[in-house]
C-alpha positions as CSV (number, residue, x, y, z in Angstrom):
1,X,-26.0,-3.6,6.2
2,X,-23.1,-1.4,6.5
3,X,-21.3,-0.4,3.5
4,X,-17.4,-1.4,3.3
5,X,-16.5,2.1,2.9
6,X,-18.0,2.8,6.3
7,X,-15.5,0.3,8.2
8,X,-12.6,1.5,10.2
9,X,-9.1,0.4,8.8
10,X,-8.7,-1.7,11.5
11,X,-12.3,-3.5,10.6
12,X,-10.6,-3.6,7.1
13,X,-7.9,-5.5,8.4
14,X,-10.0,-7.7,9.9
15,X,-12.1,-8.6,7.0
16,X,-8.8,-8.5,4.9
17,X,-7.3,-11.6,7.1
18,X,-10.6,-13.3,6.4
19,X,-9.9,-13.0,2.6
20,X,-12.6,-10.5,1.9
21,X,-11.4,-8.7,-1.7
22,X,-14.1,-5.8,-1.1
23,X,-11.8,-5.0,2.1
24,X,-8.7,-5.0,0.0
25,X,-10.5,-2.9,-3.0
26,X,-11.1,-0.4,0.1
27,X,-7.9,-0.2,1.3
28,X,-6.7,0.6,-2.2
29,X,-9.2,3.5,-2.7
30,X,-7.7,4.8,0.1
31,X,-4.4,4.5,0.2
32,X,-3.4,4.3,-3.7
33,X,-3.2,7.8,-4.5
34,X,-1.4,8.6,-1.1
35,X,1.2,6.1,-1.7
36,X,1.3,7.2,-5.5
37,X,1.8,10.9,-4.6
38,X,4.8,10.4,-2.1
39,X,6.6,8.0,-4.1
40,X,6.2,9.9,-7.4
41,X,7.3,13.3,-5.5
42,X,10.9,11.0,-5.0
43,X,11.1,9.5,-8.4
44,X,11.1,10.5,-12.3
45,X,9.8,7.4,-13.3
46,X,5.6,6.9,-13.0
47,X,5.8,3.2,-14.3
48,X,8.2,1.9,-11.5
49,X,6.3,4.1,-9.2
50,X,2.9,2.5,-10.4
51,X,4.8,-1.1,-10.1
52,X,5.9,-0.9,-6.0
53,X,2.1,0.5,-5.4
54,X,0.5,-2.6,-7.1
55,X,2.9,-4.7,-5.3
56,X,2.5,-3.4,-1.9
57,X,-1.2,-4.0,-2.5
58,X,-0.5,-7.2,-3.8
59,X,1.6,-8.2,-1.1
60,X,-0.9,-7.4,1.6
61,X,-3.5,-9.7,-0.1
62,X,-1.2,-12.5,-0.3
63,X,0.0,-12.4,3.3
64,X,-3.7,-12.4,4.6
65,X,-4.2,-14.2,8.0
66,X,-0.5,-13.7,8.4
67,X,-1.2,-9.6,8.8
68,X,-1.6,-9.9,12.8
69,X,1.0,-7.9,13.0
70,X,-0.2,-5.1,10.8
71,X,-2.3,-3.0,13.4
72,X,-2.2,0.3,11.2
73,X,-2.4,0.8,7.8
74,X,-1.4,4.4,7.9
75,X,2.2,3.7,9.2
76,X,2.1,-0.2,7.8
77,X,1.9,0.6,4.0
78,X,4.7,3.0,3.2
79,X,7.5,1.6,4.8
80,X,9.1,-1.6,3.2
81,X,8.4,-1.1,-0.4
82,X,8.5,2.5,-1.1
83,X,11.9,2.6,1.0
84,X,13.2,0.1,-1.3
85,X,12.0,1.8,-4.0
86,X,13.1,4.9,-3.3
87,X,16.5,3.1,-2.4
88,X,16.7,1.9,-5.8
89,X,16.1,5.5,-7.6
90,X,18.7,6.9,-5.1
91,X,21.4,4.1,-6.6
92,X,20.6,4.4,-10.5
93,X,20.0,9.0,-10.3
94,X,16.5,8.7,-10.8
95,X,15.7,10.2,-7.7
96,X,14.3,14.2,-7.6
97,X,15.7,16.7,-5.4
């Protein structure tokens, strides 16, 4: 039997819209840091940073079968979160430059 890691993202998504948690543990590993890097390259502050990460994650579990739309990962996970989060540092200065 195949391990998890060895499944294609879209195979994750798959598994992911069947509730399968190992898929969503997978798609963290590989996407967490990314996500964590580009938003914390934007922002001074690591805990709201830390926050929209955990919530995108969170956000993808909870909309399970619902994901038929999502047929990427790569260009799904960035965008709505981390653009309002990076919104949000741009409004209240804590935004680097």
């Amino acid at each position: 039997m195949a391990l998890i890691k060895d499944n294609s993202d879209q195979k994750l998504l798959e598994l992911l819209k069947d509730g399968n948690k190992e898929a969503l543990t997978e798609i963290y590993a590989r996407y967490a840091k990314i996500l964590l890097k580009f938003t914390a390259q934007r922002l001074n502050d690591v805990s709201d940073t830390e926050d929209a990460i955990h919530d995108i994650f969170l956000k993808l579990w909870q909309s399970g079968e619902s994901n038929s739309i999502i047929n990427n990962l790569q260009s799904y996970l960035p965008l709505p979160e981390i653009r309002s989060l990076i919104y949000i540092g741009r409004s209240s200065g804590r935004m680097n430059t």
